[in-house]
C-alpha positions in Angstrom: 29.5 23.8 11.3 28.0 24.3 14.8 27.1 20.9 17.0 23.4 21.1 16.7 23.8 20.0 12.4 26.4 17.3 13.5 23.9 16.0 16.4 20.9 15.9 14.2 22.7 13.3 12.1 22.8 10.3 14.6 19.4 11.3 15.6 18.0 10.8 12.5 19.8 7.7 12.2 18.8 6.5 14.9 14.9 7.4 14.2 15.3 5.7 11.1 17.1 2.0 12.6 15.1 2.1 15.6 16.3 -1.8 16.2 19.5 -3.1 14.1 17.4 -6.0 12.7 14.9 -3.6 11.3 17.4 -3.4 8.3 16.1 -6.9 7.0 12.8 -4.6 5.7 15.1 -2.3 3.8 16.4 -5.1 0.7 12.7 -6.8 0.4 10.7 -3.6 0.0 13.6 -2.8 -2.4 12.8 -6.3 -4.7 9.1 -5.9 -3.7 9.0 -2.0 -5.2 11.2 -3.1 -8.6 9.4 -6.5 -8.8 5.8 -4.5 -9.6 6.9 -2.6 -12.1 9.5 -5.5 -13.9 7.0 -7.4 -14.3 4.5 -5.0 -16.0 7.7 -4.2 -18.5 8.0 -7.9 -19.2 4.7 -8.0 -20.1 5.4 -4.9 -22.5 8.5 -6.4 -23.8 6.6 -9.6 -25.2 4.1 -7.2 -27.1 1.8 -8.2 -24.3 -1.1 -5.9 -23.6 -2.6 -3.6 -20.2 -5.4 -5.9 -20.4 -3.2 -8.9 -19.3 -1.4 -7.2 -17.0 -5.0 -6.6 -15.0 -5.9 -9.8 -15.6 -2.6 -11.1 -13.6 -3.1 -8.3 -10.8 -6.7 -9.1 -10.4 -5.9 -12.9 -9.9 -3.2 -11.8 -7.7 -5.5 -9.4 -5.4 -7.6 -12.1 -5.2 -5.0 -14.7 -3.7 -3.9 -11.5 -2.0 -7.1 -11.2 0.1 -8.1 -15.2 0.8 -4.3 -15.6 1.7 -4.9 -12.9 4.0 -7.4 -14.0 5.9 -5.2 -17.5 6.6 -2.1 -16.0 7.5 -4.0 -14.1 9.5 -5.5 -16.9 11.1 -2.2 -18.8 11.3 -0.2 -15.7 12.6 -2.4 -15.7 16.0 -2.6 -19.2 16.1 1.0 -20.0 16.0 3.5 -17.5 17.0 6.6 -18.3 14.8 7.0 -14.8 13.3 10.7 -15.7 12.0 9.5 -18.3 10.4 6.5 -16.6 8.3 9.6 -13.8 7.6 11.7 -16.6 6.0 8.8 -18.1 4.5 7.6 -15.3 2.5 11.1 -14.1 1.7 13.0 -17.4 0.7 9.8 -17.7 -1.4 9.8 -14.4 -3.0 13.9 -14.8 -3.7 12.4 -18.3 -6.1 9.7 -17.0 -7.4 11.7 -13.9 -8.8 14.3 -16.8 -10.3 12.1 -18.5 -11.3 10.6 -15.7 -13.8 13.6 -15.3 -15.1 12.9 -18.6 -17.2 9.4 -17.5 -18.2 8.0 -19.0 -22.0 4.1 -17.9 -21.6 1.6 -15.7 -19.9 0.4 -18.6 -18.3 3.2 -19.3 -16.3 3.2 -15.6 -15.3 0.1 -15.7 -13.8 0.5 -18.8 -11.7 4.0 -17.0 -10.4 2.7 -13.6 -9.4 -0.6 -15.4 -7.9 1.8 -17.0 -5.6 3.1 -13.7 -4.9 0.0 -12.9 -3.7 0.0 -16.0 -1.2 3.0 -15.5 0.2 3.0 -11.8 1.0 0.9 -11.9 3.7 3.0 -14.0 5.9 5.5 -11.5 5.9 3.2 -8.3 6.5 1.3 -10.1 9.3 4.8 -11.1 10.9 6.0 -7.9 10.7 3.3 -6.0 12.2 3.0 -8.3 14.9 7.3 -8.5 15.7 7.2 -5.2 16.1 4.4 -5.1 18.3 6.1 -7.6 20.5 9.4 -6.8 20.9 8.8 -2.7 21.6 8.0 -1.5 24.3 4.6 1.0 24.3 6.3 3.8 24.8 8.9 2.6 21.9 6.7 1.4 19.4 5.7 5.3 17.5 9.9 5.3 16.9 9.7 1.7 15.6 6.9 2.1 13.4 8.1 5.7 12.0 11.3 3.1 10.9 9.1 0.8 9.7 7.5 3.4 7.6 10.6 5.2 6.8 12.6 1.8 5.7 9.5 0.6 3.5 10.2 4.1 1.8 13.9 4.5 1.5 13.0 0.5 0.2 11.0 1.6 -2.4 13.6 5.0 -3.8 16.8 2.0 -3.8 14.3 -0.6 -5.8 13.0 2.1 -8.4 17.1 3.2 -8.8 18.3 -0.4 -8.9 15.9 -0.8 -11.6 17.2 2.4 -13.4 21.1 2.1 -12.9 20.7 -1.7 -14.0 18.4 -1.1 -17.3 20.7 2.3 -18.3 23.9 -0.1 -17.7 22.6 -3.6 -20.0 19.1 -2.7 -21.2 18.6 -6.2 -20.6 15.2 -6.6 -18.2 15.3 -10.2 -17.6 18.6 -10.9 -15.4 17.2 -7.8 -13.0 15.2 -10.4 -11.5 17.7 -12.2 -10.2 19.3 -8.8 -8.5 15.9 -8.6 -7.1 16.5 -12.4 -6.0 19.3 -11.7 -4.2 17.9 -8.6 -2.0 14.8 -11.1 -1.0 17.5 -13.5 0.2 19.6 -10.8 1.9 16.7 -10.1 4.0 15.9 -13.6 4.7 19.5 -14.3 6.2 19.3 -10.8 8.1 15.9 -12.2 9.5 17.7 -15.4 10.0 20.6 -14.1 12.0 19.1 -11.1 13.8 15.8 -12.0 14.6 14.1 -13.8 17.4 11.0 -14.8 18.2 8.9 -13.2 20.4 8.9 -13.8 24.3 5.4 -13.0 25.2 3.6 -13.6 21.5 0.6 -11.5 21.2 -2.9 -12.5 19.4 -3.9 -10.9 16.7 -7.2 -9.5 18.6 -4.9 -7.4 20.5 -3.5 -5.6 18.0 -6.6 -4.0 17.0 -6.7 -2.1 19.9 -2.8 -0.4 19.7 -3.4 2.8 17.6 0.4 3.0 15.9 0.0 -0.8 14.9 -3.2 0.8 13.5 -1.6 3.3 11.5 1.2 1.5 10.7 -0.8 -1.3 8.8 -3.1 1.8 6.8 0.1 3.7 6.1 2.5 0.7 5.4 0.0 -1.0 2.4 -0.7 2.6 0.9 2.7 3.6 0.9 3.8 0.4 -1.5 0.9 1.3 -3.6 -0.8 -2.5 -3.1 -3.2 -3.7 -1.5 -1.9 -5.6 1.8 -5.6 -6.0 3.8 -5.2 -6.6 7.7 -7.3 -9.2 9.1 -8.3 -10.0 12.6 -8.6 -13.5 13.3 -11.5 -15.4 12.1 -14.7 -15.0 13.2 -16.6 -17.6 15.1 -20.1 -18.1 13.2 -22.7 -18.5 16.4 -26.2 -18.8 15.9 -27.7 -15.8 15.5 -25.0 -14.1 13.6 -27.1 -13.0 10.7 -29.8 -11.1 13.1 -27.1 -9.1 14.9 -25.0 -8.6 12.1 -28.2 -7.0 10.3 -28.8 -5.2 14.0 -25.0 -3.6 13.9 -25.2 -2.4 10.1 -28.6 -0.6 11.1 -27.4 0.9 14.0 -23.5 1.8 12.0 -26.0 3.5 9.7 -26.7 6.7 11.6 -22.6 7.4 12.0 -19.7 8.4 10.1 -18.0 4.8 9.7 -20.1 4.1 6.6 -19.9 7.6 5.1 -15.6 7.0 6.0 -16.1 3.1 4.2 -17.8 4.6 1.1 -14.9 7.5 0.6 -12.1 4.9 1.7 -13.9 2.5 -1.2 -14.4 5.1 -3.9 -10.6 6.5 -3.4 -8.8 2.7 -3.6 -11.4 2.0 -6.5 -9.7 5.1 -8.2 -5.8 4.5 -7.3 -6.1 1.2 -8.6 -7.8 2.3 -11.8 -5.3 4.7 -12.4 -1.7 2.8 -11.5 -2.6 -0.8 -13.2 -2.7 1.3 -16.6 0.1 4.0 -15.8 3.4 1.9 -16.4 1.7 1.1 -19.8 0.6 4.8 -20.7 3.9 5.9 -19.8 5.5 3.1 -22.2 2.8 4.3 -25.1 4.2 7.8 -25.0 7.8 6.6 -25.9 9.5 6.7 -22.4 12.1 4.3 -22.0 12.2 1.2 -19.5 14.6 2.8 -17.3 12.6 6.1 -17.6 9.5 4.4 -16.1 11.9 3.0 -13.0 13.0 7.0 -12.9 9.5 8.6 -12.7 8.4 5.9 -9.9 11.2 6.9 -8.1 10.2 10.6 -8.3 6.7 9.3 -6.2 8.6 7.7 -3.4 11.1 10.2 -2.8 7.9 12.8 -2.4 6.7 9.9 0.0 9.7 10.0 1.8 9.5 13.5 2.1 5.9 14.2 3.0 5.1 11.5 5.0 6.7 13.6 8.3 5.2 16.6 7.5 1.4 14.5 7.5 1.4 14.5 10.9 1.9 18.2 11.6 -0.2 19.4 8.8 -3.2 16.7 10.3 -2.8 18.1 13.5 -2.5 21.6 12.3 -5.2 21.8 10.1 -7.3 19.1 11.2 -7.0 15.8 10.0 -10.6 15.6 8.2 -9.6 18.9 6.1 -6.2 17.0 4.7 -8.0 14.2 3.5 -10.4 16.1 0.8 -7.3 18.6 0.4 -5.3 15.3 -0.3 -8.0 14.1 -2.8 -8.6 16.8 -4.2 -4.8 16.9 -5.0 -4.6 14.0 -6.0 -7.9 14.5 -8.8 -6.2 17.0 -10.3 -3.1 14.7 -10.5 -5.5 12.6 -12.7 -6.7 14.9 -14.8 -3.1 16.8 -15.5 -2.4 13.6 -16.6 -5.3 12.4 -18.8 -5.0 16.7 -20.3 -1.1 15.0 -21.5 -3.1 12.5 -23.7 -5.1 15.5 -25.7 -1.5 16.4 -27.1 0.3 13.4 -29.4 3.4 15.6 -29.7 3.7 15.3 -25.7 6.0 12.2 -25.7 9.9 11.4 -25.3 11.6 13.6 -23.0 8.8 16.3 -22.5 6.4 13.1 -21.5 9.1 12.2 -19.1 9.9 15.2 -17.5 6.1 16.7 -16.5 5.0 12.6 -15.8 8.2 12.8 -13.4 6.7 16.0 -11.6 2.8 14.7 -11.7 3.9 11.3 -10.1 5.9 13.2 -7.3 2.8 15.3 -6.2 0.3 12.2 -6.6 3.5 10.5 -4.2 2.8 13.7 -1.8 -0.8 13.3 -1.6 -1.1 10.0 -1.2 1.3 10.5 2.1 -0.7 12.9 3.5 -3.7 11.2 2.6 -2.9 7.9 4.2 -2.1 9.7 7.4 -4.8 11.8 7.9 -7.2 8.8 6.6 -6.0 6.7 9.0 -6.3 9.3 11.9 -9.8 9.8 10.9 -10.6 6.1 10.9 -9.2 5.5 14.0 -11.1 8.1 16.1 -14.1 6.7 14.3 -12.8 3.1 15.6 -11.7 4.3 19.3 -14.1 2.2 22.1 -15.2 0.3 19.5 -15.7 -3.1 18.0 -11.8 -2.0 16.6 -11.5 -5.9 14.7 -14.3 -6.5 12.9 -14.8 -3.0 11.4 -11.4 -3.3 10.7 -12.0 -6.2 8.5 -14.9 -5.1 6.6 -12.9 -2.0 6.1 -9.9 -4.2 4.7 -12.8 -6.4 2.5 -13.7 -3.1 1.0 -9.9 -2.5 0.2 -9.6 -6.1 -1.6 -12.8 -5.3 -3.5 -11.7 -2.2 -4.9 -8.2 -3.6 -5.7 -9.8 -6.8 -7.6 -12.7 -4.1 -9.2 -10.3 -1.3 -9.9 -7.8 -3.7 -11.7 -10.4 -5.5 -13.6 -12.0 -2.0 -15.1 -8.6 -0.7 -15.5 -7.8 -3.2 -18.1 -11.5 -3.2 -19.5 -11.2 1.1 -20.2 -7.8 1.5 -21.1 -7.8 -1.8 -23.8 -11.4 -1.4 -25.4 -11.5 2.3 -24.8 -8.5 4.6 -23.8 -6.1 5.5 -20.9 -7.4 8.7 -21.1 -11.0 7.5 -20.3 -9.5 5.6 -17.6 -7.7 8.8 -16.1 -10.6 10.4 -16.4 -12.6 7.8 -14.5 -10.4 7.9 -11.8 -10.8 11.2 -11.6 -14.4 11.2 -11.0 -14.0 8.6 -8.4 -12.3 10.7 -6.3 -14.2 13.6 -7.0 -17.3 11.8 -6.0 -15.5 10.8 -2.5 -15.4 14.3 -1.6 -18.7 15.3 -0.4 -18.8 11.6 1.8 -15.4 12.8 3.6 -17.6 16.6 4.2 -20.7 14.3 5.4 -19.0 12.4 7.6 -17.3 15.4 9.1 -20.3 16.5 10.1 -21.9 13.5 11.1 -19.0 13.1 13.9 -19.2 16.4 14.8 -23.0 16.1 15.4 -22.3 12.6 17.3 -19.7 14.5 19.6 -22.2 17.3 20.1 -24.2 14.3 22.0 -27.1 13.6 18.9 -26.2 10.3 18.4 -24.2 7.6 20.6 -22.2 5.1 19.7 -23.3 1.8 19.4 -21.7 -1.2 22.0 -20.2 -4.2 21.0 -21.9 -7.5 22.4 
């Protein structure tokens, strides 16, 4: 074996744990990945329906987004980013208990709905740690850990859920497994994390392009909606005339065209995964099999995700997005073609659902890279924090509208009309991401200039 294999190792060890302390993200995104999905397979195991399940994620995107904009808020007002960590983990490590003892749907809804307030805290004080305590020239290695640790998260969660269902096929007492890895990361967080010597306010954030992409990448990666914020606007007088000035002028640019495609392609992801777990359930695969194939998407996260960079920057980052969308459709439809056959179920179902999730796992990678690197050179010498939070509006509408159909088509109609759906919503993004192509090519030819912040 020849020195460069055995150097490559601690290098890529050491890409991956850029800071010891970044291990405390590795057991929460493992409970936060398995959490998702147990809870959608409690629902099935008490008979329970898809329609309740997108009842309970719309109320949760919902607490997801107000939450949000109050962490948010609190996050630049008070710098005590080890304390929001403990906050949302310690809280998460009850709340999962606390399910365990579950008698009615009710109670279910008020639990994950306080899911949805908590998470914030954490992805605020994340961002904003890592920010802080890395240098500039430090911070793309500490937010390609970040990334990479949310991931390799996500792969242990989906086989904790496996190995533990395939061991005791009993669902309930994984939550307090799950449990256990919140707290783990909350007494990492307490031991090996300080706060911050020179807190910085969430304006300034908004200008640092990897804490940019790192937010985009990190809440499309976990499959959830996790909106960034910038702090809370001031209303002035006059805010509804220039507000009415700036979407007139916005109008003639890409950044709406970009808003629209970013809107119709969330709308669609959430239409598709709030009714998946149950589709996959309704063609006979077991509970352990449904932890298997949401495994097979994050390993093919974990594996495209480096390669996004390279191909954006290869082939132009405007050309991955519809190539990623367009992969992605056809993800769709292969699976809404499986429900035309009612012999495809057991281990056939599992095995081609298996391969379809891992290439919808590779397109969304490349996806959120090379729609973030769009976005941003959209945002560059711009008003960067309050497009930012229409943008992230957008994202909470699609999540609360995208659950709420989800339920609607796949209960009173059929999850292959909601696969199908989907389908056309990204189909219909496609010629937006070509329009706004050329509309910032014909902006950087000099037609039109870009409009200045007052």
């Amino acid at each position: 074996m020849d020195g460069t294999a055995t150097e490559q190792a601690p290098r890529r060890l050491a890409s991956i744990l850029a800071r010891p302390w970044l291990v405390a993200f590795l057991p929460i995104n493992a409970a936060t990945a398995a959490f998702g999905l147990s809870l959608q397979l409690l629902i099935l195991g008490a008979h329970g329906s898809v329609i309740q399940w997108a009842l309970a994620a719309t109320v949760f995107n919902g607490a997801l987004i107000v939450s949000s904009i109050v962490w948010g808020y609190l996050a630049d007002r008070y710098p005590l980013r080890r304390r929001f960590l403990l906050i949302n983990y310690l809280g998460f490590a009850v709340i999962y208990a606390a399910l365990f003892f579950l008698t009615s749907f009710n109670e279910l809804i008020i639990l994950y709905t306080l899911v949805g307030v908590l998470t914030p805290a954490g992805v605020s004080a994340s961002n904003l740690l890592i920010l802080e305590q890395f240098s500039e020239t430090e911070r793309p290695t500490a937010y390609a850990s970040f990334q990479e640790i949310s991931i390799l998260g996500s792969i242990l969660g989906g086989l904790v859920g496996f190995f533990w269902l395939e061991a005791n096929e009993m669902l309930r007492p994984l939550l307090f497994v799950l449990a256990g890895l919140a707290l783990t990361s909350a007494i990492i967080v307490w031991f090996g994390v300080k706060d911050s010597p020179r807190p910085l306010r969430g304006v300034e954030t908004t200008r640092d392009a990897s804490g940019l992409l790192s937010r985009l990448r990190h809440s499309v990666a976990l499959r959830s909606t996790v909106p960034f914020f910038p702090p809370f606007p001031q209303l002035q007088p006059g805010v509804i005339r220039r507000a009415w000035r700036r979407v007139r002028e916005e109008a003639r640019h890409e950044i709406p065209l970009i808003f629209a495609a970013t809107l119709l392609f969330n709308l669609s992801a959430n239409l598709f995964n709030v009714s998946y777990t149950f589709y996959l359930a309704a063609v006979g695969i077991s509970f352990a099999g449904i932890f298997l194939v949401n495994v097979s998407n994050n390993v093919a996260q974990s594996i495209f995700y480096p390669l996004s960079g390279s191909l954006s920057k290869r082939g132009g980052a405007d050309r991955l997005v519809r190539l990623s969308s367009l992969l992605r459709m056809f993800g769709y439809l292969i699976v809404a073609g499986f429900t035309f056959d009612h012999y495809f179920g057991g281990a056939l179902a599992f095995g081609a659902n298996a391969a379809v999730y891992a290439i919808l796992g590779a397109a969304i990678a490349l996806y959120s890279t090379a729609s973030s690197l769009v976005l941003f050179r959209t945002l560059h010498a711009r008003d960067a924090g309050s497009l930012l939070g229409l943008n992230s509006a957008l994202g909470g509408v699609a999540a609360i509208v995208g659950a709420f159909l989800s339920g609607v088509l796949s209960y009173y109609g059929s999850y292959r009309l909601t696969f199908l759906v989907a389908a056309l919503g990204l189909l219909a993004s496609l010629p937006l991401w070509a329009a706004s192509d050329a509309a910032y090519i014909r902006r950087r030819l000099g037609g039109v200039s870009i409009p200045v912040s007052e």
